[in-house]
N, CA, C and O atoms as CSV, one atom per row, in Angstrom:
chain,resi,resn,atom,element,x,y,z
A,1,UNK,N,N,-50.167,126.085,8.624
A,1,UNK,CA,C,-49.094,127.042,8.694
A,1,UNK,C,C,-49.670,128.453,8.839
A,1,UNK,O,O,-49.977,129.107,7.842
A,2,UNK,N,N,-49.809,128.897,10.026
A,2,UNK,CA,C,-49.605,130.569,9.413
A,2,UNK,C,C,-49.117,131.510,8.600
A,2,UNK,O,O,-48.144,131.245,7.896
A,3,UNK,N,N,-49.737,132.805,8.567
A,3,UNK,CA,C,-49.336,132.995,7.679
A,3,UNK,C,C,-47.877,133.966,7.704
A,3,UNK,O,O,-47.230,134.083,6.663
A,4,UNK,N,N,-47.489,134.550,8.810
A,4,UNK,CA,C,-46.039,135.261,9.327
A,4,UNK,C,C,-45.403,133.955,8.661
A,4,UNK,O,O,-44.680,134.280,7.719
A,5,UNK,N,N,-45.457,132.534,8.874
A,5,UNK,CA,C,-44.437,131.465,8.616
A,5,UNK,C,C,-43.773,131.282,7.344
A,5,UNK,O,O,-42.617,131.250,6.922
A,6,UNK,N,N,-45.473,131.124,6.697
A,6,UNK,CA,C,-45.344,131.076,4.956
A,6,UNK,C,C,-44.595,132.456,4.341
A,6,UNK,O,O,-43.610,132.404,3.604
A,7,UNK,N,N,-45.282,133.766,4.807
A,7,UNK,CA,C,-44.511,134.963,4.541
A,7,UNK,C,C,-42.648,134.822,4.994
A,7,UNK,O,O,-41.839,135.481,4.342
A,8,UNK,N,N,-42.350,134.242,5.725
A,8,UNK,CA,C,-41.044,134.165,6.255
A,8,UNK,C,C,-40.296,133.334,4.887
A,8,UNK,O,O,-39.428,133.779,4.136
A,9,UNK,N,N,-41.003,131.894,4.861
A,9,UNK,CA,C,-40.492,130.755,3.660
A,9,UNK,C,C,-39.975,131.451,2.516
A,9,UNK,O,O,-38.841,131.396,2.041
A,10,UNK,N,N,-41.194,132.260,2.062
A,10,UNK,CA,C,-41.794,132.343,0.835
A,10,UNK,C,C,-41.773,133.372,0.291
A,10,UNK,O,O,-41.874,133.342,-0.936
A,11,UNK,N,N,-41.623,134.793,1.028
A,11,UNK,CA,C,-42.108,136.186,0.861
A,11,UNK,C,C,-41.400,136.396,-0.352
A,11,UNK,O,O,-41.785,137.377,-0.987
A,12,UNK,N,N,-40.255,135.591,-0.957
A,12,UNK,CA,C,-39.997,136.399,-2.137
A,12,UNK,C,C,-40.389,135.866,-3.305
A,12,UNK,O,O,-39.941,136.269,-4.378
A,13,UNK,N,N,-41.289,134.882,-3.198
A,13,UNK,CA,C,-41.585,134.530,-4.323
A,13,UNK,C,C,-42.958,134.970,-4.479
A,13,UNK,O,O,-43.459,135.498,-5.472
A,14,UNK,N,N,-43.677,134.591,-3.012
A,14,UNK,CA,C,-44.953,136.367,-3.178
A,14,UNK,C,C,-45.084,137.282,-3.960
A,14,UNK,O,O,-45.904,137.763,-4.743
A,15,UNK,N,N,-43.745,137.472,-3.447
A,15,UNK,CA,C,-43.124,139.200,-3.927
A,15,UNK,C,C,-43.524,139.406,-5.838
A,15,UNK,O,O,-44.193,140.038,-6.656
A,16,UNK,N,N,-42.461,138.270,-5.647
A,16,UNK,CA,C,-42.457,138.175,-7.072
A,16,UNK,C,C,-43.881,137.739,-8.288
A,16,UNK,O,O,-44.114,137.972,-9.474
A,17,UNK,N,N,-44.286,137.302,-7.623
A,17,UNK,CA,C,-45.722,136.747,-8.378
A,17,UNK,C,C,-46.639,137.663,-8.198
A,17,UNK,O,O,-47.749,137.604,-8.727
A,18,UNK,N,N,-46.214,138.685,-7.356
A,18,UNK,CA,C,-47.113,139.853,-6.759
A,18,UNK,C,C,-47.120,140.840,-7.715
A,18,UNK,O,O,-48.114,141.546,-7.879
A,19,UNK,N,N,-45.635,141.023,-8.673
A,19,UNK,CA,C,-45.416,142.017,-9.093
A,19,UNK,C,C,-45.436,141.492,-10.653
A,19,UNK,O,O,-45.427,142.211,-11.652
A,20,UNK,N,N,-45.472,139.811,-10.598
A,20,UNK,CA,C,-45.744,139.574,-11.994
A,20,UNK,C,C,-47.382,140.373,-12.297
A,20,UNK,O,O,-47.439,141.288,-13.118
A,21,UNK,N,N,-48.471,139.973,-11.649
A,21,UNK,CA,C,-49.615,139.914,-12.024
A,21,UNK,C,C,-49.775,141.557,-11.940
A,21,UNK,O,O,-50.764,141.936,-12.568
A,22,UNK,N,N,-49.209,142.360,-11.461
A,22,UNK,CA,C,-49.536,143.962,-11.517
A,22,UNK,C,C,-48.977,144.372,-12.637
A,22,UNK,O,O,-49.723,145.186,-13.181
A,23,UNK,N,N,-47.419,144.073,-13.599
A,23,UNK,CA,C,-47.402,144.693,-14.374
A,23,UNK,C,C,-47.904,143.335,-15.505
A,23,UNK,O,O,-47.329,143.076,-16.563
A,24,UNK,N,N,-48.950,142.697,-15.018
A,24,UNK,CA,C,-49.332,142.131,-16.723
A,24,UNK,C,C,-50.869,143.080,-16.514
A,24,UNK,O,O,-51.380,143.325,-17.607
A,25,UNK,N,N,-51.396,143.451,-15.709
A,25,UNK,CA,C,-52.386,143.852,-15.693
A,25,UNK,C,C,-51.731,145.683,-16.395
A,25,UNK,O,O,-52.482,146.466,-16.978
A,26,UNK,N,N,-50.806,145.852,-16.224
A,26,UNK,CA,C,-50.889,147.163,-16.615
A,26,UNK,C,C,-50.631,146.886,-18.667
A,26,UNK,O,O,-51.076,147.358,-19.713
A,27,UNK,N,N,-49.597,145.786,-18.200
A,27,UNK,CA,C,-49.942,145.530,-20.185
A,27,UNK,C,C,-50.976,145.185,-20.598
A,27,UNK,O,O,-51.196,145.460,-21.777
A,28,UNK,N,N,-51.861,144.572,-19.952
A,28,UNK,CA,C,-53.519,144.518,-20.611
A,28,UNK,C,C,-53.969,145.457,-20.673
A,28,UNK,O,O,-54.589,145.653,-21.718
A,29,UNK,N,N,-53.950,146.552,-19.678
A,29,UNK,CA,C,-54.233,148.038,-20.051
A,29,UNK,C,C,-53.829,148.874,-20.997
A,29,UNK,O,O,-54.514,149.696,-21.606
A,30,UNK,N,N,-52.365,148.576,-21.135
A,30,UNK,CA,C,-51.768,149.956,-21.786
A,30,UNK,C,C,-50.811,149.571,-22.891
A,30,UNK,O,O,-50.441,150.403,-23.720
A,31,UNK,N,N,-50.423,148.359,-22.906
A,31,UNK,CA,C,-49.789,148.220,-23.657
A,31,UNK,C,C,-48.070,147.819,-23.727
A,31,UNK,O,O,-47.384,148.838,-23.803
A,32,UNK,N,N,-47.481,146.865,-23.717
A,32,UNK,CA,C,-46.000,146.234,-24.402
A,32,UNK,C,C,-45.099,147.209,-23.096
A,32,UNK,O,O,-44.761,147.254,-21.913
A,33,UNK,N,N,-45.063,147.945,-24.557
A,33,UNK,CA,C,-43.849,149.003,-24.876
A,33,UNK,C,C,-44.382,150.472,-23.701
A,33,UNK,O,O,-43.707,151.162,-22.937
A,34,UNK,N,N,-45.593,150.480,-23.970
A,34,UNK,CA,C,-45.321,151.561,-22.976
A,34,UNK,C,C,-45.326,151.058,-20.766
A,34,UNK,O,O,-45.169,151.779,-19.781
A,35,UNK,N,N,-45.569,149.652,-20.901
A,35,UNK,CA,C,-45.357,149.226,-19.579
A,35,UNK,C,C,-43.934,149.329,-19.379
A,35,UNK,O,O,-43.490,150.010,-18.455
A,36,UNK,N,N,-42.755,148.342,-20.638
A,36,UNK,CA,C,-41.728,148.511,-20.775
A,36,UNK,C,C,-40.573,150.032,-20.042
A,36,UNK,O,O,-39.619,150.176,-19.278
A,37,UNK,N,N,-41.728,151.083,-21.141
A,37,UNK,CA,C,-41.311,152.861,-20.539
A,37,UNK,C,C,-41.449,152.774,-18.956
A,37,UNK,O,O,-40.665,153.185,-18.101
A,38,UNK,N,N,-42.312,152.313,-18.852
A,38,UNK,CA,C,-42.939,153.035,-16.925
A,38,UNK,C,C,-41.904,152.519,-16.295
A,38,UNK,O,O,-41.248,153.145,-15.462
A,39,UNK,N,N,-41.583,150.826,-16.798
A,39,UNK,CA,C,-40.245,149.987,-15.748
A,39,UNK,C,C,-38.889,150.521,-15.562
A,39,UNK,O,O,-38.084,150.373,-14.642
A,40,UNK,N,N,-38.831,151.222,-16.735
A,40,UNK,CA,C,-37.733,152.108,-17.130
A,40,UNK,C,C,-37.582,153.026,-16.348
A,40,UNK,O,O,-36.674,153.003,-15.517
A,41,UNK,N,N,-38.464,154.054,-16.456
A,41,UNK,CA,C,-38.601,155.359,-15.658
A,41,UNK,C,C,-38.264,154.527,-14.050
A,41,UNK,O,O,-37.219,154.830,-13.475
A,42,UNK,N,N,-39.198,153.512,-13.421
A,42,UNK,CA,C,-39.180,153.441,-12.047
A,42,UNK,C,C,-37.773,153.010,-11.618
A,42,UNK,O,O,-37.230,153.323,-10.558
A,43,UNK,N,N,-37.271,152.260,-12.576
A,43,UNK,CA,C,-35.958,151.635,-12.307
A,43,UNK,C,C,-34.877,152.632,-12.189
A,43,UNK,O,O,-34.014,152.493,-11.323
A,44,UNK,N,N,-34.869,154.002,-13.309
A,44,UNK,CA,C,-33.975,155.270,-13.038
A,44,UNK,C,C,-34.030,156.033,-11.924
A,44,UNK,O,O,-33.079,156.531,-11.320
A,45,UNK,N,N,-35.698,156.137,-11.568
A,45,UNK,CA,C,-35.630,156.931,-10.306
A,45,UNK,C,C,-35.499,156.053,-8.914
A,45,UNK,O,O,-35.489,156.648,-7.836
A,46,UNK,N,N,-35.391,154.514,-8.981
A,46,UNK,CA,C,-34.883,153.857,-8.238
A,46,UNK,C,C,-33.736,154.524,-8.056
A,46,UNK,O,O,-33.510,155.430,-7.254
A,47,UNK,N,N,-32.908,153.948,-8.967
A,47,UNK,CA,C,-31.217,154.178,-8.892
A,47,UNK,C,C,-30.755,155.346,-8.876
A,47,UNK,O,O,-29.562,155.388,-8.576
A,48,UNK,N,N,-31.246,156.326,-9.086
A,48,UNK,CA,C,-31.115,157.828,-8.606
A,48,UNK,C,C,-31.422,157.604,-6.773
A,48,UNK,O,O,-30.452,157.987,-6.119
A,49,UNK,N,N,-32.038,157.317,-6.321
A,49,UNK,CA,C,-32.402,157.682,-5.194
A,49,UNK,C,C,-31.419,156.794,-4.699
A,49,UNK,O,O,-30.351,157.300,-4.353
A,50,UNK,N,N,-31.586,155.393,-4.582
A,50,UNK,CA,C,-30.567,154.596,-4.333
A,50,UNK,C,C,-28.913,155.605,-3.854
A,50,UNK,O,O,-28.333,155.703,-2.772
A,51,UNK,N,N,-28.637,156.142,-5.091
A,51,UNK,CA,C,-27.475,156.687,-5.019
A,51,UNK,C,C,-27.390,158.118,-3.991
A,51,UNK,O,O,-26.548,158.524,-3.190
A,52,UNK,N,N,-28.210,158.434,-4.286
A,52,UNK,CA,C,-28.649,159.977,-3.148
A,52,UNK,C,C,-28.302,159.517,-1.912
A,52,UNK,O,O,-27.346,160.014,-1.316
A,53,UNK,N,N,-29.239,158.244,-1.247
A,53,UNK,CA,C,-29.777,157.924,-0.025
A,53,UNK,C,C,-28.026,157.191,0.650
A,53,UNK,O,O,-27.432,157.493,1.685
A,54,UNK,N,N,-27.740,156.444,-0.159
A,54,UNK,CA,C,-26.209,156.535,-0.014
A,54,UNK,C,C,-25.084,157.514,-0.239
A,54,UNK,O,O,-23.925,157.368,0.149
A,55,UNK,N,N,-25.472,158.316,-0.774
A,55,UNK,CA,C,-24.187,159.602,-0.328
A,55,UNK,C,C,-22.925,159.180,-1.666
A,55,UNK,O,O,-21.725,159.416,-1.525
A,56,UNK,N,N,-23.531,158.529,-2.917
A,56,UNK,CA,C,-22.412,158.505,-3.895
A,56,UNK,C,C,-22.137,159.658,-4.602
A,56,UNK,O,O,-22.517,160.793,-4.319
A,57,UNK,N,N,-21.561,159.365,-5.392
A,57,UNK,CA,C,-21.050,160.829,-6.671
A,57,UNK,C,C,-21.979,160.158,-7.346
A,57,UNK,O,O,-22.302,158.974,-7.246
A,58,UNK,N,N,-22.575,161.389,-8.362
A,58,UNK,CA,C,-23.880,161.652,-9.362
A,58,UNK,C,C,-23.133,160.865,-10.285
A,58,UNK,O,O,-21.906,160.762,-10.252
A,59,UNK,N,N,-23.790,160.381,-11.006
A,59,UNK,CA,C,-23.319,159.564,-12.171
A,59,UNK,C,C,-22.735,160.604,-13.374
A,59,UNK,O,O,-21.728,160.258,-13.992
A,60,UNK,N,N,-23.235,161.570,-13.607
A,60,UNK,CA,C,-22.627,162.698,-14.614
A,60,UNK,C,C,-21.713,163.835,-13.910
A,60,UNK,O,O,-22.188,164.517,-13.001
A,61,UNK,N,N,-20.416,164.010,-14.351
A,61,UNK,CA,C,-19.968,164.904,-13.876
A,61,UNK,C,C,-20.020,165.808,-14.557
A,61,UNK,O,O,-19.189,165.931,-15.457
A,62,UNK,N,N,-21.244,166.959,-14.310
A,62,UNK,CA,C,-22.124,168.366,-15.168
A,62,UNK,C,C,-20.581,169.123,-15.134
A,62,UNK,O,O,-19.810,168.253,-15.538
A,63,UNK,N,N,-20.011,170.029,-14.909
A,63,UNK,CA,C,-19.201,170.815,-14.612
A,63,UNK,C,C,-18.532,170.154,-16.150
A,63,UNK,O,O,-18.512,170.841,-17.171
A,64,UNK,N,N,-18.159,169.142,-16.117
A,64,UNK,CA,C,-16.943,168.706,-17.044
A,64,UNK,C,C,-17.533,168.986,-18.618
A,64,UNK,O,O,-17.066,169.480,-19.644
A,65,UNK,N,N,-18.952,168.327,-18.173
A,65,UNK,CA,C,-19.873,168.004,-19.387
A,65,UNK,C,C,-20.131,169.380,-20.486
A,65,UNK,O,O,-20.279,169.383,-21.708
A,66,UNK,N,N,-20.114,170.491,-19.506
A,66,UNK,CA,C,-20.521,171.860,-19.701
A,66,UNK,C,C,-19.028,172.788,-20.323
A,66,UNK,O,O,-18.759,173.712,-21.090
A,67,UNK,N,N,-18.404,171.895,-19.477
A,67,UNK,CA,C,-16.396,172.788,-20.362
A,67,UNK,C,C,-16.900,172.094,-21.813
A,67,UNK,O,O,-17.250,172.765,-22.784
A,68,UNK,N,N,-16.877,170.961,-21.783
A,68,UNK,CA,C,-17.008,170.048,-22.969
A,68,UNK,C,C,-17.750,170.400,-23.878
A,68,UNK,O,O,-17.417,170.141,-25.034
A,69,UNK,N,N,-19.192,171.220,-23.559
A,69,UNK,CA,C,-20.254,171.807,-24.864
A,69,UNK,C,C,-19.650,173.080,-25.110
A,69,UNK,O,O,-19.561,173.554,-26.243
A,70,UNK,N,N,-19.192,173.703,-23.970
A,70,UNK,CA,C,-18.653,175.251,-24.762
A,70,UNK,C,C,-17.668,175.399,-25.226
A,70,UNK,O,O,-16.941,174.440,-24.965
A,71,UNK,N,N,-17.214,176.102,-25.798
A,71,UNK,CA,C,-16.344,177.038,-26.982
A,71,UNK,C,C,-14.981,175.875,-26.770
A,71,UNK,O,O,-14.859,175.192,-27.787
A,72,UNK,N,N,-14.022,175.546,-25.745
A,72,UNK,CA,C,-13.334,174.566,-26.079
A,72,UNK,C,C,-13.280,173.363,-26.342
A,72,UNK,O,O,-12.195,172.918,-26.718
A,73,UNK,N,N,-13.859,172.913,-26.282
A,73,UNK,CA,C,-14.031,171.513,-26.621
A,73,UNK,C,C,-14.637,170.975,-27.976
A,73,UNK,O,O,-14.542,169.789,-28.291
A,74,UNK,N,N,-15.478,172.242,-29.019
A,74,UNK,CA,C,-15.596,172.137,-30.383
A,74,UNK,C,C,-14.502,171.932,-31.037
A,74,UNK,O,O,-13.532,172.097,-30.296
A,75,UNK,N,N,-14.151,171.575,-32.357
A,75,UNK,CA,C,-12.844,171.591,-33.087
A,75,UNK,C,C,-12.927,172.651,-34.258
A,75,UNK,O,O,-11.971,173.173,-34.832
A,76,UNK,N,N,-14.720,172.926,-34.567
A,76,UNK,CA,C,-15.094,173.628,-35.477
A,76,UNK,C,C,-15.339,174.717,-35.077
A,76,UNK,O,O,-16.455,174.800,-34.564
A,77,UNK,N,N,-14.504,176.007,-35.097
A,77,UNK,CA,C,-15.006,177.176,-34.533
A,77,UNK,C,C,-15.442,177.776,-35.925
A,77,UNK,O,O,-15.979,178.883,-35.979
């Protein structure tokens, strides 16, 4: 079999075994919890961009957020 063929079959399980063995190598390096952090981070700035590159509304609507911290939206003046 070549290998375009097998890549055609198979490529996502490649994929996947590709990306198992990179982040176990980064937990042998670094550790659990902080590989855990990095997947985190890549996965937010995935889905940030994701959303950019498609043209959605920002997930926070700042404007609202900002009436909401100032002076009206306390109960305790």
């Amino acid at each position: 079999m070549p290998w375009k063929e097998v890549w055609e079959s198979h490529g996502g399980r490649i994929a996947g075994v590709a990306f198992g063995i990179i982040l176990g190598f980064i937990y042998l390096i670094s550790g659990f919890w902080d590989m855990l952090f990095f997947a985190l981070v890549v996965f937010i700035g995935y889905t940030l961009g994701k959303r950019k590159d498609n043209a959605q509304a920002p997930l926070f609507q700042w404007q609202e957020f900002v009436q909401r911290l100032s002076g009206r939206g306390r109960p305790f003046k």
